[in-house]
Wavefront OBJ file of the C-alpha trace (Angstrom):
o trace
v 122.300 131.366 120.541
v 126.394 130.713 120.702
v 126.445 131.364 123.788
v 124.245 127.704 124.721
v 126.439 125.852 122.135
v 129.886 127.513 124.095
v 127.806 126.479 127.374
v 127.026 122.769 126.074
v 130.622 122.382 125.225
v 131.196 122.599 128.911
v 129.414 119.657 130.416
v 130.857 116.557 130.475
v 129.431 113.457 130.907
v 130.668 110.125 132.840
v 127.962 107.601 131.395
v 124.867 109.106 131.457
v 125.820 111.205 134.626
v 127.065 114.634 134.212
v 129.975 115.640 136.266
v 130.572 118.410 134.757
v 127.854 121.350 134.491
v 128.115 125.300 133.991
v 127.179 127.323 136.718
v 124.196 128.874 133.891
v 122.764 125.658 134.066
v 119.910 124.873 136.329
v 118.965 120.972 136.492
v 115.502 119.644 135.736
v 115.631 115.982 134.921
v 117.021 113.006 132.620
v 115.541 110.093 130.993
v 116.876 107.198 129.217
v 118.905 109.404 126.703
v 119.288 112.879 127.863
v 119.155 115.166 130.136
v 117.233 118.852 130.518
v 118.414 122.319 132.277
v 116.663 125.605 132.427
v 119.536 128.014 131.698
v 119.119 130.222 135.014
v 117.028 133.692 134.334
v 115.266 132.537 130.953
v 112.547 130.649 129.826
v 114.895 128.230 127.801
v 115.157 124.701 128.028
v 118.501 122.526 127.412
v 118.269 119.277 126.074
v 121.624 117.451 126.004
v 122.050 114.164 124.991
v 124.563 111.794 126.173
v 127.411 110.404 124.748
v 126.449 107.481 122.593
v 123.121 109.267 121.897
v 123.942 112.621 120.016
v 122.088 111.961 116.533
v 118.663 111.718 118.759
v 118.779 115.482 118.446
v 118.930 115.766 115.032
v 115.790 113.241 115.176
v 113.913 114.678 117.874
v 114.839 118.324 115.942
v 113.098 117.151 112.968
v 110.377 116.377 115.027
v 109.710 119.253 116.722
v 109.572 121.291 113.383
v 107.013 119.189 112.078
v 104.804 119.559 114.800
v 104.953 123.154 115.351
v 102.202 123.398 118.014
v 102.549 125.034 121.116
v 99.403 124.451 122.104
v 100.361 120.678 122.254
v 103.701 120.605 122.728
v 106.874 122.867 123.838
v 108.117 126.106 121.499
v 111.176 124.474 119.879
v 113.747 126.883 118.808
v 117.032 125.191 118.026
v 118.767 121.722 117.093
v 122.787 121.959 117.673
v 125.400 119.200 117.828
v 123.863 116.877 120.445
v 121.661 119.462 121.972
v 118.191 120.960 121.640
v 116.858 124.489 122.682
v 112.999 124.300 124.077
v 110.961 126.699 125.998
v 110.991 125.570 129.413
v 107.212 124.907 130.462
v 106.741 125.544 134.014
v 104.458 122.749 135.732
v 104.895 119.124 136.611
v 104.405 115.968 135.346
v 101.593 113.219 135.492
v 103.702 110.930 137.495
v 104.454 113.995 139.960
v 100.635 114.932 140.103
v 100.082 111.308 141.209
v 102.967 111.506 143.700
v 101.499 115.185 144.916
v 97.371 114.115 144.903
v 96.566 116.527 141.915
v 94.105 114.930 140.319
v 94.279 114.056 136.925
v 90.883 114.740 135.179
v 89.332 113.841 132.002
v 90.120 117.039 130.330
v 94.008 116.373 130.799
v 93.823 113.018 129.640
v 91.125 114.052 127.017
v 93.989 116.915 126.463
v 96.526 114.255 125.520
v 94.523 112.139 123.309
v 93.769 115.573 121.144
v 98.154 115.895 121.110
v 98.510 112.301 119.981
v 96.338 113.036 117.309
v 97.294 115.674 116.621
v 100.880 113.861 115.753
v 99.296 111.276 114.172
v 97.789 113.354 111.594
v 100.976 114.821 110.662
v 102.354 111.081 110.106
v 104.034 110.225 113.421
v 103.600 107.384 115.351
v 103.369 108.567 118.819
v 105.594 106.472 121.211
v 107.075 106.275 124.737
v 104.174 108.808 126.263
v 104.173 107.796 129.970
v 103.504 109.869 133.481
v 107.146 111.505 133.102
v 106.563 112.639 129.449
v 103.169 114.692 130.055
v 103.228 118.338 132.145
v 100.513 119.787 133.590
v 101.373 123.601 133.169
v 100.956 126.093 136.062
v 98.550 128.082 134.070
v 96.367 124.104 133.757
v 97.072 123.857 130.074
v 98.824 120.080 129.109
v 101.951 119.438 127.526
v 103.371 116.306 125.595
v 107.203 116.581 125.725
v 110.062 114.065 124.786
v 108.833 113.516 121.386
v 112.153 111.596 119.843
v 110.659 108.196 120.061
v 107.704 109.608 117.998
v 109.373 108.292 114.214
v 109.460 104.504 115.753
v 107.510 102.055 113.729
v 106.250 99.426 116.211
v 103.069 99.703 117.900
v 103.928 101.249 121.316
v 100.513 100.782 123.994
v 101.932 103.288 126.727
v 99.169 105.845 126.556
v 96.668 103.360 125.702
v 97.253 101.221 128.736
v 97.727 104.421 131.077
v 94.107 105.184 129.404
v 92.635 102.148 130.704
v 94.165 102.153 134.006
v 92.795 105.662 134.604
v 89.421 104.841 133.437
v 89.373 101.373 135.550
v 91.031 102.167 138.358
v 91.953 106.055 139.153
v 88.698 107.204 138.069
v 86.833 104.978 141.007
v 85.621 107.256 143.869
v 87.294 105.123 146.413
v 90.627 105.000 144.893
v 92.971 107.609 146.193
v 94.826 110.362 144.518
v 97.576 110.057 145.816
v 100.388 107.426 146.044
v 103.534 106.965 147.151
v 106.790 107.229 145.296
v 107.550 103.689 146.020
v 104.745 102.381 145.076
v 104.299 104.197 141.548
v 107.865 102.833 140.908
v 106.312 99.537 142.233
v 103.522 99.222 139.586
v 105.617 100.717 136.727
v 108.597 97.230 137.310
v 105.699 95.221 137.109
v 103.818 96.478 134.457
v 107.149 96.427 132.346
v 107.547 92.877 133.465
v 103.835 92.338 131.865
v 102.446 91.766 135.451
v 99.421 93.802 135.286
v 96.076 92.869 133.809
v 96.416 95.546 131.604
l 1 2 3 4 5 6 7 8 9 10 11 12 13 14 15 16 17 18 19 20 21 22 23 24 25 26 27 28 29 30 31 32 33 34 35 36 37 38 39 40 41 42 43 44 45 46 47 48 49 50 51 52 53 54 55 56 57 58 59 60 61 62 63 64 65 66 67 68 69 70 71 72 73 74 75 76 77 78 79 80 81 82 83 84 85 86 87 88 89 90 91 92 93 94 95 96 97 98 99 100 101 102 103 104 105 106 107 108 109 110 111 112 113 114 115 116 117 118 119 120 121 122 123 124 125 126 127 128 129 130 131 132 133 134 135 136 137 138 139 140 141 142 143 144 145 146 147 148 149 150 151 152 153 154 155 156 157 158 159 160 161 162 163 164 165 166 167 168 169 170 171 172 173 174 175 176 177 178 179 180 181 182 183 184 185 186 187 188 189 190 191 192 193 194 195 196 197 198
């Protein structure tokens, strides 16, 4: 796979905006740390991290090979200098089902409990596992991805408190399925602010 580590050479970052970006590379989103493309006529996902933030791929690397489950979690193929290769899943996330009206059922949340533990068992601590972190595959199988946070110590209650907001609130008949952008974004300020009865 030279040919990804000649193509990551190319993009350049400004911050934690690329401005800089080979044609081969087809965009697909960014988090706190990186940001993914689906190199254009493959099933191969580019993680790059930005500058600042390189030695999270040798974490999230290790990772991946200790999990080796692709029932759970992406195929992981490669760890370069500041970069991961990934299969690229096809589907879309939790927070995009919410945003769409797909409805999230108890076998997909059921789904990512099984991951967790999955992780667990292997002697991770799973962390940072929020709407933007789980896929719901076009063929309806469910995918934990962005597993770099996984090696932190500290108690993190993300999926827990998703958990009980689905099960006290989404899972009501008379609560819709479907929300607006702005006011997922909304909820998510003010549960980080420690807002929500949660």
């Amino acid at each position: 796979m030279g040919n990804i580590k000649d193509l990551v050479g190319k993009v350049q970052f400004d911050g934690d905006r690329a401005i800089v970006v080979p044609q081969e590379f087809q965009w697909i989103g960014q988090g706190r740390s990186a940001v993914v493309y689906r190199l254009r006529g493959t099933d191969l996902a580019i993680k790059i991290f930005y500058p600042g933030y390189e030695d999270l791929a040798h974490i999230e690397g290790k990772v991946y090979e200790k999990l080796n489950n692709h029932d759970f979690f992406p195929a992981f193929y490669e760890q370069g200098e500041g970069y991961l290769t990934m299969q690229y899943v096809e589907g879309i996330t939790f927070y995009d089902c919410l945003v769409n009206g797909v409805a999230i059922t108890e076998e997909m949340v059921q789904r990512v409990d099984e991951a967790l533990e999955f992780a667990c068992r292997l002697g991770f601590n799973p962390s940072d596992t929020h709407l933007k972190n789980i896929l719901l595959t076009t063929d309806g199988e469910v995918k934990v991805i962005d597993v770099v946070r996984f090696t932190q110590e500290f108690d993190c209650p993300h999926w827990r408190d998703l958990k009980k907001a689905y099960e006290t609130f989404y899972q009501r008949r008379y609560v819709p399925k479907k929300f607006p952008r702005f006011f997922i974004e909304f909820i998510i300020r003010l549960y980080r602010k420690r807002l929500l009865p949660i």
